[in-house]
C-alpha positions as CSV (number, residue, x, y, z in Angstrom):
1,X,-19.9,24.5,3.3
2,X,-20.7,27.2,6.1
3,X,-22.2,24.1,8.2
4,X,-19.2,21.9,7.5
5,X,-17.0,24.9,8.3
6,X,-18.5,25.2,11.9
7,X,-18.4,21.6,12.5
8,X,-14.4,21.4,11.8
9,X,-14.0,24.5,13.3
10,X,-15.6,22.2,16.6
11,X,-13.2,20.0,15.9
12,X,-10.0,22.2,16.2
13,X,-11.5,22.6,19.4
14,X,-12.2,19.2,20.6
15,X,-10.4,17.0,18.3
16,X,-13.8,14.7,17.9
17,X,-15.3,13.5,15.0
18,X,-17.4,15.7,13.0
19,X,-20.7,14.3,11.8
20,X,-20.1,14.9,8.0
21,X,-17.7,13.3,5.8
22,X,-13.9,14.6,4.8
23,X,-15.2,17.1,1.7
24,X,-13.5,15.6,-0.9
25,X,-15.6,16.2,-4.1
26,X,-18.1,14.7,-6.3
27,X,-18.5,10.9,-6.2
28,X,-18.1,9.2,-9.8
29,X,-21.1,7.0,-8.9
30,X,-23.6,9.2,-6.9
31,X,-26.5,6.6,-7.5
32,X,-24.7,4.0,-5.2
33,X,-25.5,3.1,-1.9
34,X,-23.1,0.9,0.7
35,X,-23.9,-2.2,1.9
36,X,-23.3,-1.0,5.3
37,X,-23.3,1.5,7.7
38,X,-19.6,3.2,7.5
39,X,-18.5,1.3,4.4
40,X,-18.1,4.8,3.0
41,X,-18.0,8.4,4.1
42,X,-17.0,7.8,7.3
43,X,-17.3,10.5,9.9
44,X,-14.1,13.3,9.2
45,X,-11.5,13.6,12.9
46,X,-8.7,15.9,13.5
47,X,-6.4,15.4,15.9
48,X,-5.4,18.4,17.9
49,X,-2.7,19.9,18.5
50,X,-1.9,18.9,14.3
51,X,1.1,16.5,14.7
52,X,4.2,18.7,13.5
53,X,5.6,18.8,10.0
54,X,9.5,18.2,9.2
55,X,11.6,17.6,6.1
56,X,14.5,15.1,6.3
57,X,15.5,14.4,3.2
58,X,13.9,16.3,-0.8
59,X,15.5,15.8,-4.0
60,X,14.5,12.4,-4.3
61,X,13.9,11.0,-7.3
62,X,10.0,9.3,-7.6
63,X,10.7,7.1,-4.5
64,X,8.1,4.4,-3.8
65,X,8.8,2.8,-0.1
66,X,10.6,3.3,2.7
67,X,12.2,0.8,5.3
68,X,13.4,1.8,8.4
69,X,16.9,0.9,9.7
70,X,17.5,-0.7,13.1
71,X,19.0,1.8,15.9
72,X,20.3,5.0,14.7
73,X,21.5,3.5,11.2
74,X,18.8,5.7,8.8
75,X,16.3,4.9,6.5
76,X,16.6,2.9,2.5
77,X,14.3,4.1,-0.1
78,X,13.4,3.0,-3.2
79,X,13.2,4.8,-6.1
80,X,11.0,3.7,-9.5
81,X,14.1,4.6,-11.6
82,X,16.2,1.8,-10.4
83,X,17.7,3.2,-7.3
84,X,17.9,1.5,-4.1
85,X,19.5,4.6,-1.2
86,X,20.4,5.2,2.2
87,X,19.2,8.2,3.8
88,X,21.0,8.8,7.0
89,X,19.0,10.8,9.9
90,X,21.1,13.8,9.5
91,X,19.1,13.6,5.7
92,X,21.9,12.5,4.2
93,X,21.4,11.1,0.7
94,X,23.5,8.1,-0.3
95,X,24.7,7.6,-4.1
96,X,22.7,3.9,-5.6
97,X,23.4,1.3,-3.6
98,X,25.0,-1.6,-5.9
99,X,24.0,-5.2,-6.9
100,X,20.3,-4.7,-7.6
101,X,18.9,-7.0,-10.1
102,X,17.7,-6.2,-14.0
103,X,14.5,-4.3,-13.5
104,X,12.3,-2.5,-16.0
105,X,11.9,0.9,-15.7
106,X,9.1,1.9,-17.5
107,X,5.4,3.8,-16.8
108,X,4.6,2.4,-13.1
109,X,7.4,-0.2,-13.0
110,X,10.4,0.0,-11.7
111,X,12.4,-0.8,-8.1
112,X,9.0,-0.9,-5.7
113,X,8.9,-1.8,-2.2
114,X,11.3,-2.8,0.2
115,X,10.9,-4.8,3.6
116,X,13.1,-5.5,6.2
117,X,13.4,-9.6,7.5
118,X,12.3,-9.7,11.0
119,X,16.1,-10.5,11.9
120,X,17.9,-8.0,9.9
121,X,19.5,-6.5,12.8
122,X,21.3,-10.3,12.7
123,X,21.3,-11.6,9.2
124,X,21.3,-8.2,7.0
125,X,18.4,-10.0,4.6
126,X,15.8,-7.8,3.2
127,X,13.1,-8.2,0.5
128,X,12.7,-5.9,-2.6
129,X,10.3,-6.4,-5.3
130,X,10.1,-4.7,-8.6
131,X,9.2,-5.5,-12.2
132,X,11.3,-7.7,-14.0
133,X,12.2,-8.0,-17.7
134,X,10.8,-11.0,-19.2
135,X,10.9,-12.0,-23.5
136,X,9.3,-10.4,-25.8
137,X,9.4,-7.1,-24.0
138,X,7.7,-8.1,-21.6
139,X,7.6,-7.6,-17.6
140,X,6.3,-9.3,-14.8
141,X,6.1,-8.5,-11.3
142,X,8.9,-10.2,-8.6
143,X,10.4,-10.1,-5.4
144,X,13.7,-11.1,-4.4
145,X,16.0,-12.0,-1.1
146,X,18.9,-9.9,-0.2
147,X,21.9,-9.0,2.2
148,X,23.1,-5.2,2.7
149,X,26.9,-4.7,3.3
150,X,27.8,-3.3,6.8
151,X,28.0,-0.2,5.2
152,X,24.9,0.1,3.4
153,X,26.6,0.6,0.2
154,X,26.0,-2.9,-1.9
155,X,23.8,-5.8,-2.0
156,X,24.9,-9.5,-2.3
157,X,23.4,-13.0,-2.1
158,X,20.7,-11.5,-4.5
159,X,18.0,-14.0,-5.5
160,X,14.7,-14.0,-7.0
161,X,12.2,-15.8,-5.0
162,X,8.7,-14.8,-6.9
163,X,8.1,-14.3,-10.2
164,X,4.2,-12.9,-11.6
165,X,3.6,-15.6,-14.3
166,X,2.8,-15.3,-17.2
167,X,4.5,-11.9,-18.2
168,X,2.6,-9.4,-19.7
169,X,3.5,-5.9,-21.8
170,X,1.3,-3.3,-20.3
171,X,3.6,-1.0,-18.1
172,X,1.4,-0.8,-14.9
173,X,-0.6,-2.8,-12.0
174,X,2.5,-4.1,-10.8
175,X,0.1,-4.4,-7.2
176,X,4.3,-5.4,-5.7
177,X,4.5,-4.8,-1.6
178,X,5.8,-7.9,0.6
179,X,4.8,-7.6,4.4
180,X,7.4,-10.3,6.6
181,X,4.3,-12.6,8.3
182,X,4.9,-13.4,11.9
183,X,5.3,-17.2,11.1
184,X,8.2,-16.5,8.9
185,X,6.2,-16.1,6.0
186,X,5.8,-13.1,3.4
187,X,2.3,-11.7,1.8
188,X,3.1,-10.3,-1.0
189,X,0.6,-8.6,-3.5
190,X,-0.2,-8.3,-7.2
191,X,-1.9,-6.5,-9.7
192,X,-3.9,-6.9,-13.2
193,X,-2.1,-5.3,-15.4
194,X,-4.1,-3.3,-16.5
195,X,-5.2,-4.8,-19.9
196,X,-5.4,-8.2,-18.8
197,X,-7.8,-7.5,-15.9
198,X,-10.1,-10.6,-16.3
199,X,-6.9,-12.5,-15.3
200,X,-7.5,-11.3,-11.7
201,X,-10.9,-13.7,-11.6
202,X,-8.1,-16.6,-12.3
203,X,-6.4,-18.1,-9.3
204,X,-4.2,-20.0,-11.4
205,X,-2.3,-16.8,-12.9
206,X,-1.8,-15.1,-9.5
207,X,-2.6,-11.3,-11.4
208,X,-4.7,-9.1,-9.1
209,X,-3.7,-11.3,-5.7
210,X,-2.5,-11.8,-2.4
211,X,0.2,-14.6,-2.2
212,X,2.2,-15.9,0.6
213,X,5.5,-17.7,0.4
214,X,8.4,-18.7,2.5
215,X,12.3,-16.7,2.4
216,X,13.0,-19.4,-0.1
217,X,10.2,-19.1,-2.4
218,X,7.9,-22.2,-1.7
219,X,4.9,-21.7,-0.2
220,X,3.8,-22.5,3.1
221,X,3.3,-25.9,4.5
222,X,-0.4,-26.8,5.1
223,X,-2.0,-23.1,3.3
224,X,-5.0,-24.0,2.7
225,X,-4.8,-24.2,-1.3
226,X,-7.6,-23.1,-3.5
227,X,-8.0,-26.1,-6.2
228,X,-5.4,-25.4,-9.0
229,X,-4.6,-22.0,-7.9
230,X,-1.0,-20.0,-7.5
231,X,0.8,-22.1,-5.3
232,X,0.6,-20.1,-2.0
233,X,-2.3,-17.8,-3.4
234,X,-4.4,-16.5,-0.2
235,X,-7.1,-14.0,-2.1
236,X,-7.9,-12.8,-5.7
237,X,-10.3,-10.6,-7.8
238,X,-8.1,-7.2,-6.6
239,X,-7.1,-4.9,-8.9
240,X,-3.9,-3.5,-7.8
241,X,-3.1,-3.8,-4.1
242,X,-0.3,-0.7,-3.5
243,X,-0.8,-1.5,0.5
244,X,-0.7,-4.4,2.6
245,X,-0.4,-4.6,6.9
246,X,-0.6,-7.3,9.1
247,X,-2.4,-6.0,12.2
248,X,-0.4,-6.5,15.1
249,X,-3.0,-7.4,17.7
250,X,-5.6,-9.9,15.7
251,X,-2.7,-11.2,13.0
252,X,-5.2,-10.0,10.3
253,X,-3.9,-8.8,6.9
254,X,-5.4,-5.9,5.5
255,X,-4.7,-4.7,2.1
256,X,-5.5,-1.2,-0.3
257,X,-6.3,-1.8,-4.0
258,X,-6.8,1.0,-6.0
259,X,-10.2,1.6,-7.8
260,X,-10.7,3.0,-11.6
261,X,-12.7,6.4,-11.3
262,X,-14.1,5.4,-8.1
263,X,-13.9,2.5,-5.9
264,X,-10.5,2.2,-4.2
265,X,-11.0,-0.1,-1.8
266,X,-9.8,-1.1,2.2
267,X,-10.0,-4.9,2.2
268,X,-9.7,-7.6,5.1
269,X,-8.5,-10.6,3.8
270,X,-9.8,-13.8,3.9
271,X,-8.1,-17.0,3.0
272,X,-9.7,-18.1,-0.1
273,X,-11.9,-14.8,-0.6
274,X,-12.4,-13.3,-4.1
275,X,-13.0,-9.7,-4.2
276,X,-15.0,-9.3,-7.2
277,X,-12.3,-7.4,-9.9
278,X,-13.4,-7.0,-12.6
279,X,-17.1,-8.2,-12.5
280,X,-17.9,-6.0,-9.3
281,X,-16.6,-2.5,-8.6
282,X,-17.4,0.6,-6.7
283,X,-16.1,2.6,-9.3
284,X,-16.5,3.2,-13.5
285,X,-13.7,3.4,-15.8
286,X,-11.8,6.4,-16.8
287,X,-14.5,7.2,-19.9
288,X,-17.3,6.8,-17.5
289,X,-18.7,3.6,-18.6
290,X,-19.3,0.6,-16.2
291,X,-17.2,-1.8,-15.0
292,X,-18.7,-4.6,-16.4
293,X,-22.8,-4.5,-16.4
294,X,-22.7,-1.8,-13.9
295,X,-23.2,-3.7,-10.3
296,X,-21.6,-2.8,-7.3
297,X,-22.5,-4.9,-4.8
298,X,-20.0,-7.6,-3.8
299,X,-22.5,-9.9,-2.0
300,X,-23.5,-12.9,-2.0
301,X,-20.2,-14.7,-4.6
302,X,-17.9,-11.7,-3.6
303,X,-16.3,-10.2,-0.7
304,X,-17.3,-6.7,0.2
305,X,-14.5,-4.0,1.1
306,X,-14.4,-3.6,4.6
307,X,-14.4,0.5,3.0
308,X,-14.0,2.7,0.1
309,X,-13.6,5.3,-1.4
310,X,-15.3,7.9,-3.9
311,X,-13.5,9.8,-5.6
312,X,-10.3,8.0,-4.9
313,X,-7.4,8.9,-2.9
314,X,-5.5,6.2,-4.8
315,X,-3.7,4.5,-2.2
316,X,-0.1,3.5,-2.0
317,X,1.4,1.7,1.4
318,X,0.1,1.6,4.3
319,X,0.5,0.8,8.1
320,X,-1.0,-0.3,11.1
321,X,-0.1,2.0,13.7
322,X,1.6,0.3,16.8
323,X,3.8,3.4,17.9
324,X,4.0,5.2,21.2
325,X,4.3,8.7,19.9
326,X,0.6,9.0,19.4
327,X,-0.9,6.4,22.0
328,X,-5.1,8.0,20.4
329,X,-4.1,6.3,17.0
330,X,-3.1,2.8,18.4
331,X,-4.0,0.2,15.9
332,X,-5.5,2.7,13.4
333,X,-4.8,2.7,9.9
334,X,-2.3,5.0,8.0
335,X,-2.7,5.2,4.3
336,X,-0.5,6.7,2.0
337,X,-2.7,8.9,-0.4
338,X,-1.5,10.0,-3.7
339,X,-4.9,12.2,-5.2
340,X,-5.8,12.6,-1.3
341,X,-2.3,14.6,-1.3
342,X,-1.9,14.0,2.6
343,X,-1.2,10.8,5.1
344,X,-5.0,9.1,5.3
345,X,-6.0,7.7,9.0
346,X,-8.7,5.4,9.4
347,X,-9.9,5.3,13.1
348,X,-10.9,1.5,12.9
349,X,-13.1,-0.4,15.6
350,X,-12.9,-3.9,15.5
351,X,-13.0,-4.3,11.5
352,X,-14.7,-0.8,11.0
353,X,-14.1,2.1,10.1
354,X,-15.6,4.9,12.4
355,X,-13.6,8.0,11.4
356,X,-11.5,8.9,8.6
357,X,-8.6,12.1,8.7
358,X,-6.3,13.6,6.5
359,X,-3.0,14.2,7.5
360,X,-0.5,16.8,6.1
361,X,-3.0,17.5,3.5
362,X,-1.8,19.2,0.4
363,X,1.7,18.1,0.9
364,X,1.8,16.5,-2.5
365,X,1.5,12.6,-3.8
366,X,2.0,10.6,-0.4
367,X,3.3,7.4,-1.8
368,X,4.9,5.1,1.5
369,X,4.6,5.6,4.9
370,X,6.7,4.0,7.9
371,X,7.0,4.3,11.2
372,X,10.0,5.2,13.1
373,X,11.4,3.6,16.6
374,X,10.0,6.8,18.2
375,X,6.4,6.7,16.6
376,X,6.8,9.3,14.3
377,X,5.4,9.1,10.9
378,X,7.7,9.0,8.3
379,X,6.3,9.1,4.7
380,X,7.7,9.8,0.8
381,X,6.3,11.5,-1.4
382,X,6.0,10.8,-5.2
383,X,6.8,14.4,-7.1
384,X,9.5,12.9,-9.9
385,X,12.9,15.1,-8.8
386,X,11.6,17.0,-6.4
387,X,10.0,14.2,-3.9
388,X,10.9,14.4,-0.4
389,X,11.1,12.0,3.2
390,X,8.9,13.5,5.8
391,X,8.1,13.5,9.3
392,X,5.3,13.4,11.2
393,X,5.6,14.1,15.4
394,X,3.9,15.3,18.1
């Protein structure tokens, strides 16, 4: 520790890499080795001066994402209760905007992500997804289309266009962000469900995927389909993919999945790629015993995580960082980390990962991050009653 002490110490200094890992603790699975160079325990960076810590906005109530309103006109969160609010920049918290649809409230489910369409500023349309109630006490992970009122107080034209089939009872995996695509598409992502994780090796079910579809619902015109599969279904085998990005420069989609004890993981997505869940893992369930015989390796029938992590920093959103505020962390990665405690950047080069730093560490469950017209970093984080909206500047 005295060694890794100097080296950050260096780094305060310099703001360079260090040779040695972020110290994050024991690994669940010590007896693994990557299948490459950097696909774990990447080399730990700070940047220097540390970017500069503000509250706009506490007393939230477990929010999980955060959109960004054109011009000066605020921020919406969600929050897992069934709340959808405006935060204006003065901090500002709205009462529950109206007209959101029935949504299940239970364990992880709940109001999840919201996205803004590419021509809000226009149309007023944004995307929400959530967990729906379905028979039998049942729920099942959806998205719908929406318009806000001028005055950010209401929703109308409210209509479900995705619909996780078939439903299932376990509370959790929900997997639920939606990215807007740059040919008018959406990627949206899905999880397991926790008991039903064998689904995710079944392209037909769409559990444990990456899916696009168009505003409307249908999927794309000439995807290439994967026989029989989830009509739009890009990728399967994940477990529960909490963050999704399209990178801005190489129209790639990246995507974070959450591990068991071990093994989240930073994918690149490739049409038609299965990732392995739950036949392959990093990781070993909560009791310690394998995932199922014990291999970790993805290659040759799977595809390998471009990175991962253990122990996990569970990951929830993520972005690709295209801002001008920090002009050093163009195109990194910036993962919301709820064990990590902090804002997770992944210095990537080309499709690797050659650095790793956390931000704002300690701060508490980091559970969405955004970034705002000036570059800052806003992020939410996920402490029941007492969560907060942060900032992030130089």
């Amino acid at each position: 520790m005295i060694a890794f002490t100097s080296l950050l110490m260096f780094c305060l200094a310099t703001g360079i890499a260090t040779a040695q890992a972020w110290p994050d603790g024991p690994p669940n699975r010590p007896d693994i080795s990557p299948a490459f160079a950097q696909q774990s325990k990447a080399p730990a960076a700070l940047t220097r001066p540390a970017p500069a810590l503000t509250i706009i906005a506490d007393a939230l109530d477990t929010p999980w994402a955060i959109a960004v309103l054109p011009g000066s006109a605020g921020y919406l969160v969600t929050e897992r209760a069934g709340f959808l609010r405006h935060i204006r920049r003065d901090g500002a918290v709205s009462p529950p905007i109206s007209g959101l649809p029935d949504i299940v409230a239970q364990r992880q489910g709940g109001l999840l992500d919201i996205a803004l369409a590419p021509d809000f500023a226009q149309s007023s349309t944004l995307y929400i997804t959530y967990s729906a109630p379905d028979s039998f006490g049942q729920s099942a992970t959806a998205a719908a289309r929406a318009r806000l009122s001028d005055d950010n107080a209401a929703l109308s034209e409210v209509v479900e266009i995705f619909r996780q089939s078939p439903a299932a009872t376990a509370p959790g995996h929900y997997g639920s962000r939606i990215v807007p695509l740059p040919d008018g598409s959406l990627a949206l992502t899905t999880g397991d469900r926790m008991r039903h994780a064998t689904r995710a090796q079944d392209p037909t079910t769409g559990y444990g995927a990456v899916i696009r579809i168009m505003p409307d619902g249908t999927p794309p015109v000439g995807q290439p389909m994967i026989a029989g599969a989830w009509p739009g279904l890009v990728s399967f085998g994940h477990r529960n993919i909490q963050g999704i990005a399209h990178h801005p420069a190489t129209g790639q989609l990246w995507t974070l999945e959450h591990g068991p004890a071990g093994g989240d993981e930073l994918n690149l997505i490739t049409p038609g790629g299965n990732y392995g869940w739950p036949v392959v893992s990093y990781g070993v369930n909560y009791n310690g015993r394998e995932i199922g015989q014990g291999r970790a390796a993805h290659a040759p029938e799977f595809i390998a995580p471009r990175y991962y992590w253990d122990p996990v920093i569970a990951p929830g959103g993520m972005v690709i960082y295209d801002g001008a505020m920090f002009p050093e962390w163009r195109h990194d990665i910036l993962a919301a980390g709820l064990v990590a405690q902090a804002v997770v950047r992944l210095d990537l080069a080309g499709d690797m990962v050659i650095a790793e730093e956390r931000l704002a560490e300690g701060i508490g469950r980091v559970r969405d991050i955004a970034i705002d017209h000036d570059g800052a970093i806003l992020f939410i984080t996920d402490a029941g009653g007492q969560s907060q909206l942060l900032r992030l500047s130089r």
